[in-house]
N, C-alpha and C positions, 0 to 999 in steps of 0.2 A: 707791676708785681709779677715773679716771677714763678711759676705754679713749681712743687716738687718733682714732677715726669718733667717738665722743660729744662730746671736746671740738673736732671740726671742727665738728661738728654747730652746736654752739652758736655756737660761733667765727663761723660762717656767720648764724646768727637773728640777732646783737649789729652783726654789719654793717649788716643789711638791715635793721632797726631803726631804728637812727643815721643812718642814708641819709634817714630822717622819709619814708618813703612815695616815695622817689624811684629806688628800686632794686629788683629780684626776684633770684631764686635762678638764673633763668634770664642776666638780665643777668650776672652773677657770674663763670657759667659760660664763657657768651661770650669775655667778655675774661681769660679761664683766671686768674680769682680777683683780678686784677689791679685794685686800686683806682687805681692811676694812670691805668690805661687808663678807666676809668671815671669821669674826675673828680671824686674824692671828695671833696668840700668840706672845708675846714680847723673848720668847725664839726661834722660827721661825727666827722669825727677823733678832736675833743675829746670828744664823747660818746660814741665807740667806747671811747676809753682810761677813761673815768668807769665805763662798763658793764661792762667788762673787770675793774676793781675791784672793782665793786658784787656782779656776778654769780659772779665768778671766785677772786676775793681775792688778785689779781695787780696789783704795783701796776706799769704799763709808763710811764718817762719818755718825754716827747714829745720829747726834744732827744736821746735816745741810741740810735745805733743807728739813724737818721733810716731810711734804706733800707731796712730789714727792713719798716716802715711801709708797702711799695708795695701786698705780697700779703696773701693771706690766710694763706699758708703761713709767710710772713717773720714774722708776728704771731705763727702760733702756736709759734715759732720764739723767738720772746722769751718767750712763755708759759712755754714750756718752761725758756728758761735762767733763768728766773724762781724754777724749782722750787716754785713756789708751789701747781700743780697737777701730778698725776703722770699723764702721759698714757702 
């Protein structure tokens, strides 16, 4: 079982990851988790949602639920109704 601080946790690493070196934890914070606020490239994205699988075994469509896509909250948000991980 997966507690809710652990899969932010990573929720958080898979961002700043897929950002390819263009993001910090501190950025993150700033724009209170908000990848819109932070221009999250539509390439990001795609390998957020690929890592999210890979790492997670959550498979997230990219066409549902477009808006949950802004934050990091709204993602683990899908995570969760995913049921794919029990946070």
């Amino acid at each position: 079982m997966t507690s809710a601080t652990d899969l932010r946790s990573r929720l958080i690493r898979i961002v700043i990851e897929s950002a390819d070196g263009e993001l910090t934890n501190g950025d993150l914070a700033k724009a209170d988790y908000s990848l819109l606020a932070l221009n999250y490239s539509s390439l990001s994205y795609m390998r957020l949602i690929d890592a999210v699988e890979n790492d997670l075994g959550v498979y997230l469509d990219p066409e549902a639920d477009t808006d949950r896509f802004a934050t990091v909250d709204g993602i683990l948000g899908l995570i969760a109704d995913s049921g794919g991980v029990t946070a």
